[in-house]
TORDREN-372521 format. One record per residue (C-alpha): residue number from 0; x, y, z. Coordinates in Angstrom, 3 decimals. Example, Ala and Ser with C-alpha at 12.3 -4.5 7.8 and 13.67 -1.06 7.14 Angstrom:
! TORDREN-372521
nuvex = 0&xx = 12.300&yy = -4.500&zz = 7.800
nuvex = 1&xx = 13.670&yy = -1.060&zz = 7.140
***
This chain:
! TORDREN-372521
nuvex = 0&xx = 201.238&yy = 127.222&zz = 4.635
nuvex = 1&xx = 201.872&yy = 128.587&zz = 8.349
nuvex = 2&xx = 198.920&yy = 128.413&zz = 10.645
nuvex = 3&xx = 200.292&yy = 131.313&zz = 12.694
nuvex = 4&xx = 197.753&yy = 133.942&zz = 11.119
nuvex = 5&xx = 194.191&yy = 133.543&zz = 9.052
nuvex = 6&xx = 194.178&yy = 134.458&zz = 5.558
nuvex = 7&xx = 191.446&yy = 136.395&zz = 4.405
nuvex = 8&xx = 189.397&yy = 136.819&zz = 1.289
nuvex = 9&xx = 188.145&yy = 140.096&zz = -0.246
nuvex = 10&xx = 184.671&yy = 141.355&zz = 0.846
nuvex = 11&xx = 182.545&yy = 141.257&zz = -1.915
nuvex = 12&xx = 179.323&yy = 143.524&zz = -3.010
nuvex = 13&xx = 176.425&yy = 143.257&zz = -0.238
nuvex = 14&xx = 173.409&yy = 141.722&zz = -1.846
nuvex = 15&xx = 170.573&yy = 139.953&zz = -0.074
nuvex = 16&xx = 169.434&yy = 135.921&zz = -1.005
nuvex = 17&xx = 165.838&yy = 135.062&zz = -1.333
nuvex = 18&xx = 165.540&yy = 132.820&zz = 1.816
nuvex = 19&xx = 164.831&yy = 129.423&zz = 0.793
nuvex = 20&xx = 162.922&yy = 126.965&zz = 3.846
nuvex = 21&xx = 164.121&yy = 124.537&zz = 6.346
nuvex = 22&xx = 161.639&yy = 122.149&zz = 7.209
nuvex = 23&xx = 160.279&yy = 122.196&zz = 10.692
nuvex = 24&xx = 160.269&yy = 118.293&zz = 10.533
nuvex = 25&xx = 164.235&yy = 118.206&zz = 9.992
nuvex = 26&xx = 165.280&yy = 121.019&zz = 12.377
nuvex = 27&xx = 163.145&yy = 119.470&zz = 14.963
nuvex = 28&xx = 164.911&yy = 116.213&zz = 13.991
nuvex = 29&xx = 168.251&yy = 118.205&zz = 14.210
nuvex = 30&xx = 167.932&yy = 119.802&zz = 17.537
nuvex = 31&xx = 166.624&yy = 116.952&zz = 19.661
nuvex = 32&xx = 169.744&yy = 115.035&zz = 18.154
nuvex = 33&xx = 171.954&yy = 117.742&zz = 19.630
nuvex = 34&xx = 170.159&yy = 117.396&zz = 23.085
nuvex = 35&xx = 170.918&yy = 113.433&zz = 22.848
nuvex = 36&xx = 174.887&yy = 113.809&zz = 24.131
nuvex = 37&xx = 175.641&yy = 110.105&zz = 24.459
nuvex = 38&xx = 173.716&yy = 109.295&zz = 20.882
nuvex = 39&xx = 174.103&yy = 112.207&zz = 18.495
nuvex = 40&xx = 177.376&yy = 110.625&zz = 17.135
nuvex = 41&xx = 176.284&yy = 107.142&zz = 16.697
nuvex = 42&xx = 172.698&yy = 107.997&zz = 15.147
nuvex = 43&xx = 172.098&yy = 107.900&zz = 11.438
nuvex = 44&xx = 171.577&yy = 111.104&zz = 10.026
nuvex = 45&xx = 170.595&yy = 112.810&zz = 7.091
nuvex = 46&xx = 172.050&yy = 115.978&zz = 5.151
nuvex = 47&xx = 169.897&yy = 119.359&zz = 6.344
nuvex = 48&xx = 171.449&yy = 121.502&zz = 3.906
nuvex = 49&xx = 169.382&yy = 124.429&zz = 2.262
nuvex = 50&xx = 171.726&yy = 124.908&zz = -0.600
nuvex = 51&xx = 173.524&yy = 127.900&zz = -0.997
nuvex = 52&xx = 171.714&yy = 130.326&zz = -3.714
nuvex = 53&xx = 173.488&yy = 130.958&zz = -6.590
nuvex = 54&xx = 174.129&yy = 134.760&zz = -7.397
nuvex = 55&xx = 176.021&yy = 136.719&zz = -9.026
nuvex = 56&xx = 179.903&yy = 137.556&zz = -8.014
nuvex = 57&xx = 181.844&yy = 140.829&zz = -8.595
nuvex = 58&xx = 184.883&yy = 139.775&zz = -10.667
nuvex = 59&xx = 187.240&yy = 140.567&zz = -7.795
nuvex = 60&xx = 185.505&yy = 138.633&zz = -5.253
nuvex = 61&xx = 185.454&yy = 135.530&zz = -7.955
nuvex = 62&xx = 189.018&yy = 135.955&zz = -8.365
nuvex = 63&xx = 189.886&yy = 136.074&zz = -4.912
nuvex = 64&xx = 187.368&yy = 133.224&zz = -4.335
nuvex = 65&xx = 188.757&yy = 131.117&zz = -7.602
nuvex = 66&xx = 192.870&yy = 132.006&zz = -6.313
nuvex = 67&xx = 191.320&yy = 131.034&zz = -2.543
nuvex = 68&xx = 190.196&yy = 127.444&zz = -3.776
nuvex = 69&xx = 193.409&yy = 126.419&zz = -6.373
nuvex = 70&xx = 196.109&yy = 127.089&zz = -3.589
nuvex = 71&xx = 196.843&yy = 122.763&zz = -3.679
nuvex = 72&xx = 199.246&yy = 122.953&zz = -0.651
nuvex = 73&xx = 198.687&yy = 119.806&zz = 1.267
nuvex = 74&xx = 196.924&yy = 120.232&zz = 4.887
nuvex = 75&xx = 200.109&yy = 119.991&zz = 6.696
nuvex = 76&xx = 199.818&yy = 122.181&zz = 9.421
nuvex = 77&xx = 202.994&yy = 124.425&zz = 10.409
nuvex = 78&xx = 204.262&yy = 125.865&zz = 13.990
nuvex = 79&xx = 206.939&yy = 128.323&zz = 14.985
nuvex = 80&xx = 206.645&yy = 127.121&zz = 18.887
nuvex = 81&xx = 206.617&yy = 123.541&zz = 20.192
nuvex = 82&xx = 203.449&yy = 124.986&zz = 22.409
nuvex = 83&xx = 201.796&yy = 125.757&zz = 19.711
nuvex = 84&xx = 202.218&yy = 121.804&zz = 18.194
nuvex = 85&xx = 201.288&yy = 120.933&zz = 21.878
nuvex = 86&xx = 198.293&yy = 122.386&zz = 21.727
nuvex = 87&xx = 197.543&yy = 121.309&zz = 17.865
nuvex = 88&xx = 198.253&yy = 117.674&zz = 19.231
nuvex = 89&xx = 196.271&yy = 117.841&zz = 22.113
nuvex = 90&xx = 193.261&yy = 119.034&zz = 20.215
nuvex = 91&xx = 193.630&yy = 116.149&zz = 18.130
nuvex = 92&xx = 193.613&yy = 113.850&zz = 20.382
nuvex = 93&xx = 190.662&yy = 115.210&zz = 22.194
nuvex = 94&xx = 188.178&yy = 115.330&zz = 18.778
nuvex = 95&xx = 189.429&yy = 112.520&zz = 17.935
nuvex = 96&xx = 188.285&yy = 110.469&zz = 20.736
nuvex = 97&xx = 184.756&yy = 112.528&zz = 20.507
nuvex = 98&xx = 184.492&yy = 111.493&zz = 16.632
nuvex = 99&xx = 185.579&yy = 107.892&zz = 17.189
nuvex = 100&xx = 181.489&yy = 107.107&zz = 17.051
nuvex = 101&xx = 181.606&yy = 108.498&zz = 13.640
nuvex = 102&xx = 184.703&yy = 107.360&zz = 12.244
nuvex = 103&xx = 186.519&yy = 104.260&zz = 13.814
nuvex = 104&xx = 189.325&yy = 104.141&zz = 11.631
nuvex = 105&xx = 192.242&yy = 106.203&zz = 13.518
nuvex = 106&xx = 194.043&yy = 107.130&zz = 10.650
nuvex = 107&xx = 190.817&yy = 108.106&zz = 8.894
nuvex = 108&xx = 189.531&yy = 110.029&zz = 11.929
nuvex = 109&xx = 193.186&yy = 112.053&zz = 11.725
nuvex = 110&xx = 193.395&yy = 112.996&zz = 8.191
nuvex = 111&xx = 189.873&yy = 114.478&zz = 8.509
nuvex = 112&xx = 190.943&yy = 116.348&zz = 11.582
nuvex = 113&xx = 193.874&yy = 118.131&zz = 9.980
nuvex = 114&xx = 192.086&yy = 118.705&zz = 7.371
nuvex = 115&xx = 189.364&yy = 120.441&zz = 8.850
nuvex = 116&xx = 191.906&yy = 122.776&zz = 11.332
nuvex = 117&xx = 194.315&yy = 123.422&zz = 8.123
nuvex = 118&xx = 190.972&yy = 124.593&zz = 6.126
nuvex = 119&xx = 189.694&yy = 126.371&zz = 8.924
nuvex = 120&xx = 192.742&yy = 128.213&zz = 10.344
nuvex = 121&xx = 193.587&yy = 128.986&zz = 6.806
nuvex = 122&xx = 189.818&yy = 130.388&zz = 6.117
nuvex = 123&xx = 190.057&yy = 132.324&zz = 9.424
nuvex = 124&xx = 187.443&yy = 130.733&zz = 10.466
nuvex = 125&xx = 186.703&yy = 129.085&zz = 14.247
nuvex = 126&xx = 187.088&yy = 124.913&zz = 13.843
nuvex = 127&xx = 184.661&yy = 124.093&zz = 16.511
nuvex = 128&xx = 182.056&yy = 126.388&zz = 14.397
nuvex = 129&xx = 182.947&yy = 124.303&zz = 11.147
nuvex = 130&xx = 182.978&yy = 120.854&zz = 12.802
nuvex = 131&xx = 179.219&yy = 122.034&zz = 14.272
nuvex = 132&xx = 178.444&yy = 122.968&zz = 10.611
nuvex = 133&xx = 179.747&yy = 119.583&zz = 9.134
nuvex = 134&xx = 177.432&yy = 117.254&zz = 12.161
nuvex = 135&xx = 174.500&yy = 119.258&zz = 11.259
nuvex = 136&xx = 174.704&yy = 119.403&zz = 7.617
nuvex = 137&xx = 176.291&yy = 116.080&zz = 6.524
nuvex = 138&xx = 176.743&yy = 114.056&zz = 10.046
nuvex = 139&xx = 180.581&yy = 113.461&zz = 9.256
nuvex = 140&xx = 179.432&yy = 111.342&zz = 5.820
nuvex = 141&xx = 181.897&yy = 111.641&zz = 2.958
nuvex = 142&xx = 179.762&yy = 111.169&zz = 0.654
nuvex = 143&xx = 175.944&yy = 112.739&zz = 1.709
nuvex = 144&xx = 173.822&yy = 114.211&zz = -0.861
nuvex = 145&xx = 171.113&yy = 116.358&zz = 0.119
nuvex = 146&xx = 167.671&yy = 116.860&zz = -1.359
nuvex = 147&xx = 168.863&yy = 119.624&zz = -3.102
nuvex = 148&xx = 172.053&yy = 118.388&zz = -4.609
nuvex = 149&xx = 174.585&yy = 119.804&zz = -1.906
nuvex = 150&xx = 177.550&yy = 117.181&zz = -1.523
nuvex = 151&xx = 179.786&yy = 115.908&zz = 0.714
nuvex = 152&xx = 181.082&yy = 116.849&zz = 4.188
nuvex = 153&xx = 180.191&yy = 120.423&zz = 3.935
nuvex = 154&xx = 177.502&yy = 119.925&zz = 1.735
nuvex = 155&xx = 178.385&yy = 122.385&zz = -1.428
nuvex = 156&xx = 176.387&yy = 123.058&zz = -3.924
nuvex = 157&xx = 177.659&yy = 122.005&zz = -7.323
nuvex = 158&xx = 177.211&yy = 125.257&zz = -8.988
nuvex = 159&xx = 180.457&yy = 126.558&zz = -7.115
nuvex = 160&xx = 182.751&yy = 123.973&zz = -9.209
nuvex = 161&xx = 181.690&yy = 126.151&zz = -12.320
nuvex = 162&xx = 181.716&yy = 129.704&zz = -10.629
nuvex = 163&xx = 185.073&yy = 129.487&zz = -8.669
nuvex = 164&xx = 186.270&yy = 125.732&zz = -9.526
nuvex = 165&xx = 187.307&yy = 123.512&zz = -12.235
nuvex = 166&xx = 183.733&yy = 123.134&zz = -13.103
nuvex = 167&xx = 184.084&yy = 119.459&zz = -11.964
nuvex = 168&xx = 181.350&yy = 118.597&zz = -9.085
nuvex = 169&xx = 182.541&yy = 115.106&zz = -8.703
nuvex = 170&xx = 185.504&yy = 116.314&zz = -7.148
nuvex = 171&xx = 183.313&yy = 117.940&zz = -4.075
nuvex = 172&xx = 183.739&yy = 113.915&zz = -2.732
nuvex = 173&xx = 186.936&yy = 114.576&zz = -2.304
nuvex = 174&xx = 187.698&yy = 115.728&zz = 1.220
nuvex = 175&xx = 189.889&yy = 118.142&zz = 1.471
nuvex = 176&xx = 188.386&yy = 119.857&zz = -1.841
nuvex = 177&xx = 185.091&yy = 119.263&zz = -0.146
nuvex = 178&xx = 186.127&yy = 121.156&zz = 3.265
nuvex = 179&xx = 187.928&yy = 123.916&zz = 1.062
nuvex = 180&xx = 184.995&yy = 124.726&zz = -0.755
nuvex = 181&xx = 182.963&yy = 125.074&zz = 2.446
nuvex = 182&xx = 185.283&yy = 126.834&zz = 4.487
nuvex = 183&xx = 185.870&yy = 129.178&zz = 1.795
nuvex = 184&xx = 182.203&yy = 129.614&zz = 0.811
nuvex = 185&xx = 181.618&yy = 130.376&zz = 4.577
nuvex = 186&xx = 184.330&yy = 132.575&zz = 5.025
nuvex = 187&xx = 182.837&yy = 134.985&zz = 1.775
nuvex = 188&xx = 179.620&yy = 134.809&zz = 3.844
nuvex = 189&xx = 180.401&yy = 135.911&zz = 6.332
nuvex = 190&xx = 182.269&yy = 139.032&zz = 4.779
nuvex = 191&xx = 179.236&yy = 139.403&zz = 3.387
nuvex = 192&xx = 176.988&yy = 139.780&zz = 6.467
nuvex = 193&xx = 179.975&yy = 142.403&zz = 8.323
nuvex = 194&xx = 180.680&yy = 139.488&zz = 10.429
nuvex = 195&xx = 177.193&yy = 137.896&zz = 11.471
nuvex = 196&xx = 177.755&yy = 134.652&zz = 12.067
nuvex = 197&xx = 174.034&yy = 134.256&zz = 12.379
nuvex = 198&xx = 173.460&yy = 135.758&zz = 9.241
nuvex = 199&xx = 176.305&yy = 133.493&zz = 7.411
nuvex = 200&xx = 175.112&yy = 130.953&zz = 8.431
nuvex = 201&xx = 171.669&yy = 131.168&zz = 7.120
nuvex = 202&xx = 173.119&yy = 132.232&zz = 3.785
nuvex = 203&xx = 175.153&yy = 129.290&zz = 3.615
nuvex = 204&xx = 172.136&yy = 126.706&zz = 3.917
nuvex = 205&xx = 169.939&yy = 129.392&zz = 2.104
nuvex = 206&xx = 167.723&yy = 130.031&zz = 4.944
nuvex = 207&xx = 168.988&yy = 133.498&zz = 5.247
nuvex = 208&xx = 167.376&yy = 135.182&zz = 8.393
nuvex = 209&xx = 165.685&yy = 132.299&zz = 9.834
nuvex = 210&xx = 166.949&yy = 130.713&zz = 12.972
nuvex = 211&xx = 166.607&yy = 126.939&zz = 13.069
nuvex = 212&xx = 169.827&yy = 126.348&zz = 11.024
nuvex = 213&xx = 172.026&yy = 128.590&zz = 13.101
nuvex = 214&xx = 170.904&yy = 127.643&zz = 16.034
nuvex = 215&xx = 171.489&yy = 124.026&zz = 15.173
nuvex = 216&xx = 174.813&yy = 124.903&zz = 14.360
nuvex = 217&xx = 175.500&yy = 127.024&zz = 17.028
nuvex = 218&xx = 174.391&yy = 124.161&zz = 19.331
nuvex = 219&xx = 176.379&yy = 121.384&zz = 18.012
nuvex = 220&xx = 179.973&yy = 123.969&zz = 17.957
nuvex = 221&xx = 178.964&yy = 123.593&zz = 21.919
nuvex = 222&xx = 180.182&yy = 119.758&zz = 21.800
nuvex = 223&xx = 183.777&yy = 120.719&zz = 19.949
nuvex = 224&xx = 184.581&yy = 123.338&zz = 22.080
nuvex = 225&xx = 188.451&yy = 122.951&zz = 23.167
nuvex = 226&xx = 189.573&yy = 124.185&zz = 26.390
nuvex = 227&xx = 193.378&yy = 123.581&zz = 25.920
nuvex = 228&xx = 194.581&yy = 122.458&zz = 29.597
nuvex = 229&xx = 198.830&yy = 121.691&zz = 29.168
nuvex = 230&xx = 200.506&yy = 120.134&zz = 31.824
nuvex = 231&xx = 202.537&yy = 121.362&zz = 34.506
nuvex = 232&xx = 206.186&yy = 120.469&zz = 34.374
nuvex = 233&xx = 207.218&yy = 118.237&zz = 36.674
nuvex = 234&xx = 209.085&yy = 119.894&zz = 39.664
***
Protein backbone atom coordinates (compact mmCIF):
# COMPACT_ATOMS: atom_id res chain seq x y z
CA UNK A 1 0.00 0.00 0.00
CA UNK A 2 1.50 3.60 -0.92
CA UNK A 3 2.29 5.80 2.01
CA UNK A 4 1.82 8.90 -0.14
CA UNK A 5 -1.77 9.71 1.38
CA UNK A 6 -3.72 8.49 4.81
CA UNK A 7 -6.59 6.33 4.42
CA UNK A 8 -9.46 7.08 6.36
CA UNK A 9 -12.27 5.28 8.07
CA UNK A 10 -15.96 6.28 8.17
CA UNK A 11 -17.12 8.50 11.09
CA UNK A 12 -19.35 6.67 13.05
CA UNK A 13 -22.55 7.75 15.35
CA UNK A 14 -21.39 10.26 18.27
CA UNK A 15 -22.08 8.61 21.56
CA UNK A 16 -20.43 9.42 24.87
CA UNK A 17 -18.37 6.46 27.20
CA UNK A 18 -18.90 6.32 30.87
CA UNK A 19 -15.36 7.47 31.97
CA UNK A 20 -13.71 4.75 33.68
CA UNK A 21 -10.50 5.98 36.37
CA UNK A 22 -6.84 6.24 36.08
CA UNK A 23 -5.21 5.91 39.22
CA UNK A 24 -3.42 8.88 40.61
CA UNK A 25 -0.67 6.41 41.85
CA UNK A 26 0.11 5.24 38.10
CA UNK A 27 -0.17 8.60 36.29
CA UNK A 28 2.02 10.06 38.89
CA UNK A 29 4.26 7.02 38.22
CA UNK A 30 3.83 7.81 34.43
CA UNK A 31 4.67 11.42 34.33
CA UNK A 32 7.74 11.58 36.55
CA UNK A 33 9.02 8.70 34.15
CA UNK A 34 8.56 11.09 31.24
CA UNK A 35 10.50 13.88 33.16
CA UNK A 36 13.45 11.17 33.69
CA UNK A 37 15.04 11.70 29.85
CA UNK A 38 18.16 9.59 30.33
CA UNK A 39 15.99 6.65 32.29
CA UNK A 40 12.46 6.49 30.93
CA UNK A 41 13.64 3.90 28.28
CA UNK A 42 15.62 1.65 30.41
CA UNK A 43 13.07 1.59 33.49
CA UNK A 44 10.65 -1.25 33.97
CA UNK A 45 7.28 -0.32 33.40
CA UNK A 46 3.93 -1.40 33.70
CA UNK A 47 0.78 -1.25 31.25
CA UNK A 48 -1.52 2.10 32.25
CA UNK A 49 -4.20 1.22 30.02
CA UNK A 50 -7.93 2.08 31.00
CA UNK A 51 -9.45 -0.27 28.54
CA UNK A 52 -11.41 0.91 25.87
CA UNK A 53 -15.37 0.58 26.73
CA UNK A 54 -17.17 -1.59 24.76
CA UNK A 55 -20.28 -0.03 22.92
CA UNK A 56 -22.23 -0.45 20.45
CA UNK A 57 -21.18 0.16 16.54
CA UNK A 58 -23.42 1.34 13.64
CA UNK A 59 -23.14 -1.44 11.03
CA UNK A 60 -21.29 0.86 8.63
CA UNK A 61 -18.74 1.97 10.97
CA UNK A 62 -18.18 -2.00 11.92
CA UNK A 63 -17.80 -2.69 8.39
CA UNK A 64 -15.49 -0.08 7.64
CA UNK A 65 -13.71 -0.91 10.95
CA UNK A 66 -13.85 -4.97 10.20
CA UNK A 67 -12.60 -4.15 6.06
CA UNK A 68 -9.93 -1.53 7.96
CA UNK A 69 -8.38 -4.46 10.13
CA UNK A 70 -8.41 -7.67 7.32
CA UNK A 71 -6.43 -5.57 4.64
CA UNK A 72 -3.13 -8.38 5.32
CA UNK A 73 -0.73 -6.34 3.07
CA UNK A 74 2.63 -6.65 4.66
CA UNK A 75 4.12 -3.26 6.32
CA UNK A 76 6.28 -2.56 3.43
CA UNK A 77 6.31 0.93 3.10
CA UNK A 78 6.14 2.49 -0.59
CA UNK A 79 7.67 5.92 -2.14
CA UNK A 80 7.21 7.71 -5.42
CA UNK A 81 10.46 10.07 -4.64
CA UNK A 82 13.89 8.93 -3.43
CA UNK A 83 13.39 12.08 -0.82
CA UNK A 84 10.69 10.74 0.42
CA UNK A 85 12.74 7.10 1.22
CA UNK A 86 15.44 9.60 2.50
CA UNK A 87 13.49 10.89 4.87
CA UNK A 88 11.65 7.37 5.80
CA UNK A 89 15.35 6.11 6.33
CA UNK A 90 16.52 8.80 8.24
CA UNK A 91 13.65 8.57 10.66
CA UNK A 92 14.55 5.15 11.16
CA UNK A 93 17.64 5.51 11.97
CA UNK A 94 17.00 8.26 14.40
CA UNK A 95 14.10 6.12 16.60
CA UNK A 96 15.96 3.54 16.28
CA UNK A 97 18.92 4.69 18.11
CA UNK A 98 16.33 6.37 20.79
CA UNK A 99 14.58 2.78 21.25
CA UNK A 100 17.85 0.85 21.38
CA UNK A 101 17.25 0.99 25.50
CA UNK A 102 14.12 -0.85 24.84
CA UNK A 103 14.90 -3.16 22.22
CA UNK A 104 18.64 -4.13 21.53
CA UNK A 105 18.10 -6.40 18.84
CA UNK A 106 18.56 -4.20 15.48
CA UNK A 107 16.56 -6.19 13.39
CA UNK A 108 13.88 -6.39 16.08
CA UNK A 109 14.04 -2.65 16.79
CA UNK A 110 13.40 -2.23 12.67
CA UNK A 111 10.55 -4.44 12.06
CA UNK A 112 8.73 -2.68 14.94
CA UNK A 113 9.58 0.65 13.43
CA UNK A 114 8.04 -0.04 10.04
CA UNK A 115 5.51 -1.40 11.47
CA UNK A 116 4.45 1.27 13.54
CA UNK A 117 4.97 4.17 10.47
CA UNK A 118 3.13 1.64 7.88
CA UNK A 119 0.13 1.38 10.61
CA UNK A 120 0.24 4.85 11.35
CA UNK A 121 0.60 6.53 7.92
CA UNK A 122 -1.96 4.10 6.76
CA UNK A 123 -4.42 5.07 9.87
CA UNK A 124 -3.70 8.77 9.13
CA UNK A 125 -2.58 9.08 12.15
CA UNK A 126 0.81 11.16 13.49
CA UNK A 127 3.71 8.26 14.44
CA UNK A 128 5.33 10.26 17.08
CA UNK A 129 1.64 10.46 18.76
CA UNK A 130 1.36 6.52 18.47
CA UNK A 131 4.93 5.72 19.59
CA UNK A 132 3.99 8.24 22.82
CA UNK A 133 0.80 6.09 23.14
CA UNK A 134 2.69 2.67 22.94
CA UNK A 135 5.68 4.02 25.97
CA UNK A 136 2.87 5.05 28.08
CA UNK A 137 0.53 2.27 27.72
CA UNK A 138 2.70 -0.87 27.24
CA UNK A 139 6.51 0.57 27.57
CA UNK A 140 7.47 -1.08 24.09
CA UNK A 141 6.55 -4.83 25.75
CA UNK A 142 5.19 -7.31 23.22
CA UNK A 143 3.52 -9.01 25.32
CA UNK A 144 2.02 -6.57 28.48
CA UNK A 145 -1.23 -7.30 29.94
CA UNK A 146 -2.91 -4.77 31.86
CA UNK A 147 -5.12 -5.01 34.91
CA UNK A 148 -7.92 -4.90 32.85
CA UNK A 149 -7.11 -7.38 30.17
CA UNK A 150 -5.78 -4.87 27.41
CA UNK A 151 -2.83 -6.68 25.44
CA UNK A 152 0.10 -6.10 23.80
CA UNK A 153 1.94 -3.06 22.38
CA UNK A 154 -1.07 -0.94 22.08
CA UNK A 155 -2.80 -2.48 24.72
CA UNK A 156 -6.35 -3.61 23.00
CA UNK A 157 -8.94 -4.79 24.60
CA UNK A 158 -9.97 -8.30 23.62
CA UNK A 159 -13.51 -7.55 22.96
CA UNK A 160 -12.42 -5.88 19.53
CA UNK A 161 -11.24 -9.47 18.11
CA UNK A 162 -15.07 -10.39 18.32
CA UNK A 163 -16.60 -6.93 17.23
CA UNK A 164 -14.31 -6.13 14.18
CA UNK A 165 -11.79 -9.28 14.21
CA UNK A 166 -11.59 -12.90 13.84
CA UNK A 167 -12.81 -13.18 17.32
CA UNK A 168 -9.31 -14.57 18.19
CA UNK A 169 -7.60 -12.37 21.15
CA UNK A 170 -4.49 -14.39 21.14
CA UNK A 171 -3.61 -12.98 18.00
CA UNK A 172 -3.45 -9.22 19.66
CA UNK A 173 0.45 -10.68 20.57
CA UNK A 174 1.08 -10.51 17.35
CA UNK A 175 2.66 -7.21 16.37
CA UNK A 176 1.63 -5.94 13.54
CA UNK A 177 -2.10 -7.22 14.31
CA UNK A 178 -1.48 -5.68 17.68
CA UNK A 179 -0.45 -2.07 16.20
CA UNK A 180 -3.37 -2.43 13.55
CA UNK A 181 -5.88 -2.84 16.01
CA UNK A 182 -4.67 0.22 17.93
CA UNK A 183 -4.06 2.46 15.24
CA UNK A 184 -7.30 1.68 13.85
CA UNK A 185 -9.22 1.82 17.16
CA UNK A 186 -7.56 5.31 17.59
CA UNK A 187 -8.17 6.51 14.34
CA UNK A 188 -12.37 5.70 14.88
CA UNK A 189 -11.80 7.77 18.05
CA UNK A 190 -10.83 10.23 17.04
CA UNK A 191 -13.59 10.58 14.23
CA UNK A 192 -15.55 10.26 16.95
CA UNK A 193 -14.49 13.27 19.05
CA UNK A 194 -14.44 15.77 15.45
CA UNK A 195 -10.80 15.53 15.77
CA UNK A 196 -9.91 15.99 19.62
CA UNK A 197 -7.02 14.40 20.13
CA UNK A 198 -7.52 15.06 23.80
CA UNK A 199 -10.74 13.62 23.76
CA UNK A 200 -9.48 10.33 21.73
CA UNK A 201 -7.30 9.80 23.70
CA UNK A 202 -9.19 9.52 26.85
CA UNK A 203 -11.68 7.31 25.03
CA UNK A 204 -9.09 5.05 24.03
CA UNK A 205 -7.82 4.25 27.72
CA UNK A 206 -11.51 4.85 28.89
CA UNK A 207 -10.78 7.83 30.88
CA UNK A 208 -12.79 9.94 28.59
CA UNK A 209 -12.47 13.69 29.69
CA UNK A 210 -9.91 13.36 32.25
CA UNK A 211 -6.44 14.63 31.66
CA UNK A 212 -3.71 12.48 33.18
CA UNK A 213 -3.71 9.97 30.25
CA UNK A 214 -3.46 12.55 27.52
CA UNK A 215 -1.22 14.46 28.98
CA UNK A 216 1.04 11.50 29.54
CA UNK A 217 0.77 10.81 26.09
CA UNK A 218 1.08 14.05 24.85
CA UNK A 219 4.32 14.30 26.88
CA UNK A 220 6.05 11.25 25.84
CA UNK A 221 5.09 12.14 21.61
CA UNK A 222 7.58 15.17 22.81
CA UNK A 223 10.63 12.55 22.87
CA UNK A 224 9.73 11.06 19.10
CA UNK A 225 9.36 14.15 17.58
CA UNK A 226 11.36 14.08 14.07
CA UNK A 227 12.78 17.14 12.71
CA UNK A 228 13.94 15.74 9.28
CA UNK A 229 17.39 17.70 8.62
CA UNK A 230 18.81 16.16 4.82
CA UNK A 231 22.06 16.99 3.81
CA UNK A 232 23.39 19.46 1.58
CA UNK A 233 24.93 18.18 -1.60
CA UNK A 234 28.28 18.43 -1.79
CA UNK A 235 29.45 21.43 -3.99
Amino acid sequence: MSMSGASSIAPSAAASGSPAGLSRRGCLVSLASLAAPAAWLGAPQVAYAGGQLEEPLMDSVRTALSSAIADQAPPEPEFFTTEARLHYLRWLGTQSDRLRPRKPDLEVRRDFLQTVWYESKRAGLDVSLVLGLIQVESGFRKFAVSSVGARGYMQVMPFWTRVIGDGDPGKLFHMQTNLRFGCVILRHYIDREQGDLFMALGRYNGSRGRSPYPDAVFGAQRKWLFADRPQSPAA
